[in-house]
C-alpha positions in Angstrom: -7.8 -12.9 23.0 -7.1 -14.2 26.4 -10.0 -15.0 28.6 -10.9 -12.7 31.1 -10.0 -14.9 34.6 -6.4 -15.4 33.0 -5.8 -12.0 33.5 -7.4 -11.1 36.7 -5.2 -14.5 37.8 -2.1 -11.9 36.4 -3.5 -9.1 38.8 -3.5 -11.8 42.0 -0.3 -13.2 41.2 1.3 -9.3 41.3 -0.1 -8.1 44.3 1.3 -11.6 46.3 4.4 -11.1 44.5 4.9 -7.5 45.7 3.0 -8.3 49.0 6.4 -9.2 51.2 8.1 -5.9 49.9 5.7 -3.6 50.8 5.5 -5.3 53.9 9.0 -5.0 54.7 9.2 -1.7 53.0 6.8 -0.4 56.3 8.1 -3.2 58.6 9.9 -0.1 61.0 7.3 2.6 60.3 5.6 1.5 63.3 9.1 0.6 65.6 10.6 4.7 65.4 10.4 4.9 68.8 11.7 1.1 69.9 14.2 1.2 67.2 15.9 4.4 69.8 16.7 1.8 72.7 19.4 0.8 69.6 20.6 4.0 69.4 18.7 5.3 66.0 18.7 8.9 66.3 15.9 10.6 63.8 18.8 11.5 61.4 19.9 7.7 61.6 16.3 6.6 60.7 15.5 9.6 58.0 18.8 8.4 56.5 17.9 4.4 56.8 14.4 5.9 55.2 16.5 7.5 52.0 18.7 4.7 51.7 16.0 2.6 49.8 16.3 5.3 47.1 20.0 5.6 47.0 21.4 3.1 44.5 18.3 4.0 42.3 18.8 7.7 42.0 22.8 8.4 42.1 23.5 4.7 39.9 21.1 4.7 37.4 20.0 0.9 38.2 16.4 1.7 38.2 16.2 3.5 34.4 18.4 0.3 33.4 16.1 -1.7 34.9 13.0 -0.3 32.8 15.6 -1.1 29.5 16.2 -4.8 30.8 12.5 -4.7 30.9 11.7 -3.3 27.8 14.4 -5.6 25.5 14.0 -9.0 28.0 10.5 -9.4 29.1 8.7 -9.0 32.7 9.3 -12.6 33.6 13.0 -12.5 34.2 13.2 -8.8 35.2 10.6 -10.1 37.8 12.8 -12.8 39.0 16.0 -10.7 39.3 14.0 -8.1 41.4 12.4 -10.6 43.5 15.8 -12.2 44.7 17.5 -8.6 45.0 14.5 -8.0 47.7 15.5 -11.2 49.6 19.0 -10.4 49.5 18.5 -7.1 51.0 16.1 -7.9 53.1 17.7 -10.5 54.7 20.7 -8.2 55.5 18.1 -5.8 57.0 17.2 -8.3 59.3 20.4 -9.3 60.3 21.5 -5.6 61.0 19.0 -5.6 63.8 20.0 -9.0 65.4 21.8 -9.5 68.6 24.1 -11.5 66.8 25.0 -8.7 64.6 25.6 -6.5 67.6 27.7 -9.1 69.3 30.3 -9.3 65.7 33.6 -7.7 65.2 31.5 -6.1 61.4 29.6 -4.6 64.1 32.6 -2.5 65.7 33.8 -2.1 62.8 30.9 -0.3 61.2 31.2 2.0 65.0 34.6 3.5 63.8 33.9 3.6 60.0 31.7 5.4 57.6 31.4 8.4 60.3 31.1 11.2 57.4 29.8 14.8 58.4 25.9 15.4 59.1 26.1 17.7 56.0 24.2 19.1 53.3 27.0 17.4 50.9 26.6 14.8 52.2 24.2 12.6 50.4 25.1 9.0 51.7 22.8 6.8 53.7 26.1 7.2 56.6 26.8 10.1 58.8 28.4 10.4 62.0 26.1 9.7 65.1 24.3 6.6 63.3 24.3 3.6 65.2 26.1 0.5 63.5 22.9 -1.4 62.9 21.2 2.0 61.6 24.3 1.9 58.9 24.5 -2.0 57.9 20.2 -1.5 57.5 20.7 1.3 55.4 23.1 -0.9 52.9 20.4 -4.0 53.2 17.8 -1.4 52.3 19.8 -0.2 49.6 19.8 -3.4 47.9 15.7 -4.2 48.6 15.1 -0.9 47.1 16.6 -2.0 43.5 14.4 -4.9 43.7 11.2 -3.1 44.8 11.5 -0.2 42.5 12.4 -2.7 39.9 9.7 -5.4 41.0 7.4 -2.4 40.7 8.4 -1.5 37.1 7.9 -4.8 35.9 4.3 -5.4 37.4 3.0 -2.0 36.2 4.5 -3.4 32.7 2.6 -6.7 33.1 -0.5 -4.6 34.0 -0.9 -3.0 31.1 0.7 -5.9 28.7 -3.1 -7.5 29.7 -5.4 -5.3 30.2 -4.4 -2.5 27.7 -8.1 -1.5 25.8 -9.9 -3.1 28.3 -10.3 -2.4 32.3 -6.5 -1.5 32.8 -7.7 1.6 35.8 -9.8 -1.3 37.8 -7.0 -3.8 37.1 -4.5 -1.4 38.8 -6.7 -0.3 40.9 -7.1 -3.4 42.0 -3.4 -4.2 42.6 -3.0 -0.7 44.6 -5.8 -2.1 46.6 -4.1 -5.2 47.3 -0.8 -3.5 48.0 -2.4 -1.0 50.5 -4.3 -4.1 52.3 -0.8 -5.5 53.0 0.8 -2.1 53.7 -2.6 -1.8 56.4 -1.4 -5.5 57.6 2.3 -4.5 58.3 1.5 -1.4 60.1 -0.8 -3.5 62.0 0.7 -6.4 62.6 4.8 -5.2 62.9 4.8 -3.4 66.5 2.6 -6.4 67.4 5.1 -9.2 66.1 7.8 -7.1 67.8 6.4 -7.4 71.4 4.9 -10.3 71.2 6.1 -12.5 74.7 6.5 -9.0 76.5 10.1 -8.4 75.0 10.3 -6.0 72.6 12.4 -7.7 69.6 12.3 -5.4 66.4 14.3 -7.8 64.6 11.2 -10.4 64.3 8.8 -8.7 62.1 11.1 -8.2 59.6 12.2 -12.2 59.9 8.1 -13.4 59.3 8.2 -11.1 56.5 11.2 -12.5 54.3 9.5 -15.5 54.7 6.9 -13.7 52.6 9.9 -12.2 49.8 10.2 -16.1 48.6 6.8 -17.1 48.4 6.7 -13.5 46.1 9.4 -15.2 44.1 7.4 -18.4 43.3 5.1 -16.3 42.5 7.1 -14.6 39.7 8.1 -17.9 38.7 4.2 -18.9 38.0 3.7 -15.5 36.0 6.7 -16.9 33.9 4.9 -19.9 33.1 1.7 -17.7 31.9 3.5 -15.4 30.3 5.4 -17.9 28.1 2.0 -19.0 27.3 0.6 -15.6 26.6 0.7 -15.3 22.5 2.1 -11.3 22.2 4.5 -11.9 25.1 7.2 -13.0 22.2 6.2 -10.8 19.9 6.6 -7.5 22.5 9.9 -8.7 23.1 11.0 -9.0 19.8 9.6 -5.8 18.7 11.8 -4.4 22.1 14.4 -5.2 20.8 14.5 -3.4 17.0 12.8 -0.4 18.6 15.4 2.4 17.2 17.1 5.0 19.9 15.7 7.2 18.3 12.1 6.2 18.9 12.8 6.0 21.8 13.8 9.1 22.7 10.7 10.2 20.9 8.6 8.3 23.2 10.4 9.2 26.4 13.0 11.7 26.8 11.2 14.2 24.4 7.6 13.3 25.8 6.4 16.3 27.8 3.4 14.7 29.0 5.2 12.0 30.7 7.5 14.1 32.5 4.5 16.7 33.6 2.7 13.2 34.8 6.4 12.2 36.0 6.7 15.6 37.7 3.5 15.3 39.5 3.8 11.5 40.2 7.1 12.7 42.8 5.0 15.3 44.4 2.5 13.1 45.2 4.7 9.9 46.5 7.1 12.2 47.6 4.9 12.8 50.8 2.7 9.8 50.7 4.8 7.8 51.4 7.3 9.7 54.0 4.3 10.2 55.5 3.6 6.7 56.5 7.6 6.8 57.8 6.8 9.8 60.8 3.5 9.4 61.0 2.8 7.3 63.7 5.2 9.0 65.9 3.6 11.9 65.2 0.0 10.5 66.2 1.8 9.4 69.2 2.7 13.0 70.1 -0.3 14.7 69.0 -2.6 12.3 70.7 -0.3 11.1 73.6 -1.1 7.8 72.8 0.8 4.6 72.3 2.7 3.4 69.5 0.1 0.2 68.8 -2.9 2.6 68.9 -1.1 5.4 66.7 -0.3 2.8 64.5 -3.7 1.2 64.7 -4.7 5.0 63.1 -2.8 5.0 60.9 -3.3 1.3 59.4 -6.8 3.0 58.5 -5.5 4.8 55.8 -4.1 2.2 53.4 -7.4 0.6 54.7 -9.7 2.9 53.6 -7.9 3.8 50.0 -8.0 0.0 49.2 -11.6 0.0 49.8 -12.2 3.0 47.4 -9.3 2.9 44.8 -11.4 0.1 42.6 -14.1 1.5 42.9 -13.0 5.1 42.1 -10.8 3.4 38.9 -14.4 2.7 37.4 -14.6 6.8 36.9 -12.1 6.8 34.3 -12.2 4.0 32.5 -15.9 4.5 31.9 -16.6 7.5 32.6 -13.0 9.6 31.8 -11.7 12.4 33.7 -8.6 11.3 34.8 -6.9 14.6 34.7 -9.6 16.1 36.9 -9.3 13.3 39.5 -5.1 14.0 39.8 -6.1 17.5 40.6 -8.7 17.1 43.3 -6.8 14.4 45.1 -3.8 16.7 45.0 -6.1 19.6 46.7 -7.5 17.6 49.5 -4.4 15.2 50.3 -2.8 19.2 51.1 -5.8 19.9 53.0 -5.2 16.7 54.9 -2.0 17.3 56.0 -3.1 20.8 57.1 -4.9 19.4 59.6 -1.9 17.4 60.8 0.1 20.0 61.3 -2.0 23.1 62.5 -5.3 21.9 63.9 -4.7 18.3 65.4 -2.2 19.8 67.7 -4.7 22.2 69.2 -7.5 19.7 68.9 -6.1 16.0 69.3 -9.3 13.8 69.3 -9.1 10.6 68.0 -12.1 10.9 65.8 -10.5 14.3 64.3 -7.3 11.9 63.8 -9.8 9.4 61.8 -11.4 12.1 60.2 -8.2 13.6 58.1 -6.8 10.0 57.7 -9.9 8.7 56.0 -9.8 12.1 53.6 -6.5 11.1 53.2 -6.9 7.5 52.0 -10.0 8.9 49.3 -7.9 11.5 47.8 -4.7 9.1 47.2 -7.3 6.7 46.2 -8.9 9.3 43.3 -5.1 10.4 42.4 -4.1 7.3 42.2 -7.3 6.0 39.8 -6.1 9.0 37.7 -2.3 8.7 37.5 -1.3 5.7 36.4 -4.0 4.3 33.1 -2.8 7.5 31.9 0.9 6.5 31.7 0.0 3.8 29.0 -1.6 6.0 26.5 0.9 8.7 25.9 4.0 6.3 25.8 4.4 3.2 23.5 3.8 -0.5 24.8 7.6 -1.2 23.4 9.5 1.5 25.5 6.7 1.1 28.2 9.0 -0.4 30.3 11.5 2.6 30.2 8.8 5.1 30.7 8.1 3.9 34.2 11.0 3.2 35.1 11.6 7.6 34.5 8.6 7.4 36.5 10.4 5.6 39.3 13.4 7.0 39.0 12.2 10.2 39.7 10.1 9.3 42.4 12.9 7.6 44.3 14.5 11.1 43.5 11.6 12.6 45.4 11.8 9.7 48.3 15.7 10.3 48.8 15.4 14.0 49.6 11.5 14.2 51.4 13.2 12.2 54.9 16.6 14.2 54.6 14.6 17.5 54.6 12.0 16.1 57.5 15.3 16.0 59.1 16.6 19.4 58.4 13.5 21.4 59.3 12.8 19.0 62.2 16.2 18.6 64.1 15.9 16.7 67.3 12.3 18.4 68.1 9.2 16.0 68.6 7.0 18.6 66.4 6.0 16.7 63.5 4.4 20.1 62.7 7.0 21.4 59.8 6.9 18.2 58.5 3.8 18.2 58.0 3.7 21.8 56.2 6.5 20.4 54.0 4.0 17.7 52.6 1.3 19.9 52.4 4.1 21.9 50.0 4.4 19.0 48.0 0.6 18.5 47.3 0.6 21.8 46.2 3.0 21.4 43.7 1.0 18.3 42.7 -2.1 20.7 42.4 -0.2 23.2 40.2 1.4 20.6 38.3 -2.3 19.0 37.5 -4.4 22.1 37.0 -1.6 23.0 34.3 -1.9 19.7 32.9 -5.6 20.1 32.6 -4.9 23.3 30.2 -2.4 21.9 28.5 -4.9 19.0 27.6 -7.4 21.5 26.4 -5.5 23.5 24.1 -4.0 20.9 22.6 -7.1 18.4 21.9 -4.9 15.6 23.1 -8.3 13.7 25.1 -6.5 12.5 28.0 -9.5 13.1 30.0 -11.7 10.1 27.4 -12.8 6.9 29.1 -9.5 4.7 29.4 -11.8 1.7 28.0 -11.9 1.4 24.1 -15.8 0.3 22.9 -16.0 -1.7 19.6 -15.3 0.1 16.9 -13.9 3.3 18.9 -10.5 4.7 18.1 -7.4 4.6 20.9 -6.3 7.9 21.7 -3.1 8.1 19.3 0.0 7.8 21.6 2.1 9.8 18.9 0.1 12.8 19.3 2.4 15.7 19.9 3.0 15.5 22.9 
């Protein structure tokens, strides 16, 4: 049995590992409105926004990823998805240069991959974008595989530690840490970018690859631990004989992982967007300035990193996971209720605190009840595949939520629609949980039972039917 401060060492060495991606996965949240002196039009950035998810989604690299994971270990997926991030990163940040703007690539990308602002068409490029908006888009292509994969392969070492014992606070504790650096970003990007007086939106995302390779060395110590680790050898041997056919059993046949999955996309699938409009949108409802709508907003990753380990102590001691999903799902929709129909009519800045900070509790208590649960209906040797379904689909969800911000949007500065269409998607979350709930019930299968075994308690069977 390994001793308990080797694994909460695992938990610090995954958040600092995934710390520059976040990071540079909000770096432009803040910038909307500075990024439109280089001609990024709100199509340009809502299709910059779904380009993360494009290789994931329409290749399939992403559900590969979660097999390379499950038949080669976390160590080396780790390390593959930590240089993919620097890679596309880097490009990112060279898109946005003046030496970019100043190429011959950069008028060449100004006559080519002008396709039709169509439904059809689902590529990152459309006619209108601004070159740098289209060579970003490919760099944030690239960073996506290795986020999404990066992601996949932490969740895996998670759980590969902590299974039977505090695996909600452990998590819990590496959402916290990855909303306190998603609260820095917001926070410190627009700042980075003015700093002297000139606006340069090009520099936050330069301090912030500088943060993508200290994440790599940090893979690189995990590797070292995990060699170390007795099971880690054994897991990946017993990856490796795991017939198809178990695991199809385990995954593609699993209803409750795809009713988790489904809900998982609702949830993210406006979270997250939400962070891309939302301080313009603060900005237009309060008539305020882009460093004091981001300063709003930086609350809410804030706020849910302050509660989400403490809320993951309800279900691993306590239980009720299921419960949680669905309360989180009812007031996140609340929330953005209040973003699109009251704040409008009433733009205070306490109001503005107000719904943020309900915001950050409820992702906090669906967040404390999503993800221990994914661990004890799927197998630890096809684990890796079963989030990576997870993923999969919510990059799904992330690919279409901007392009449909877009469509119901157009060129108007009322976030208002936008905000409905989240609400929507909270709904769906809702639906998706109380169902779940009932499901649970009728078919005794106790996902609601404290995620912590005691001595001499029996695990929750993973082969249940499911």
């Amino acid at each position: 049995m390994e001793p308990a401060w080797k694994r909460w060492c695992v938990v610090i060495l995954m958040i600092v590992a995934m710390a520059g991606g976040y990071m540079l996965l909000y770096a432009l949240s803040p910038l909307q409105t500075a990024l439109e002196q280089k001609g990024w039009s709100l199509m340009a950035y809502s299709r910059y926004s779904s380009a993360e998810s494009f290789l994931n989604v329409f290749c399939g690299i992403l559900l590969f990823a979660g097999l390379l994971i499950d038949r080669l270990g976390v160590k080396f997926s780790g390390i593959l998805a930590a240089c993919c991030m620097i890679i596309g990163g880097a490009i990112n940040y060279y898109a946005l240069t003046d030496s970019f703007a100043q190429s011959a690539f950069y008028i060449w990308l100004d006559n080519n991959l002008n396709l039709p602002d169509s439904a059809w068409n689902i590529t990152p490029f459309c006619r209108g974008m601004a070159p740098s908006a289209k060579l970003a888009a490919v760099g944030f292509m690239i960073f996506g595989v290795g986020i999404e994969m990066s992601g996949v392969a932490a969740s895996r070492a998670s759980v590969g530690w902590f299974k039977g014992k505090e695996l909600a606070v452990a998590m819990g504790v590496q959402l916290a840490g990855s909303r306190l650096v998603v609260a820095l970003a917001l926070w410190a990007s627009p700042r980075i970018a003015a700093y002297g007086g000139n606006m340069n939106v090009d520099r936050p995302l330069g301090w912030m690859l500088l943060i993508l390779v200290i994440g790599l060395l940090c893979w690189l110590v995990y590797g070292l631990m995990d060699t170390s680790k007795p099971s880690a050898q054994k897991d990946r041997q017993t990856a490796f004989i795991t017939p198809l056919k178990g695991l199809l059993r385990n995954t593609v046949n699993n209803r409750i992982l795809w009713l988790l999955a489904a809900i998982c996309v609702a949830y993210y699938a406006s979270l997250i967007p939400f962070y891309r409009y939302a301080t313009a949108m603060l900005q237009e409802a309060l008539n305020t300035s882009a460093d004091s709508a981001a300063g709003v907003l930086a609350s809410l990753p804030m706020i849910s990193a302050l509660c989400t380990p403490l809320v993951c102590l309800i279900p691993d001691f306590r239980g009720g996971a299921v419960w949680l999903i669905a309360l989180g799902s009812l007031f996140m929709a609340l929330c953005y209720l209040i973003f699109a129909c009251i704040l409008p009519l009433a733009p205070y800045l306490w109001l503005a605190y107000a719904a943020i900070g309900m915001l950050a509790i409820a992702s906090a208590v669906i967040s404390a009840g999503l993800w221990p649960l994914l661990p004890r209906v799927v197998p630890m040797q096809s684990l890796g595949s079963a989030y990576a379904s997870f993923y999969w689909l919510q990059s799904l969800g992330l690919f279409l939520t901007p392009l449909a911000v877009a469509q119901v949007m157009g060129e108007s500065t009322d976030y208002a629609p936008a905000m409905m269409l989240f609400s929507m998607l909270d709904v769906a979350a809702l639906a998706g949980a109380v169902f779940l709930l009932l499901y649970n019930k009728s078919r005794k299968l106790g996902l609601n039972s404290p995620n912590r075994i005691k001595s001499g308690a029996t695990k929750t069977p993973f082969n249940k039917k499911c």
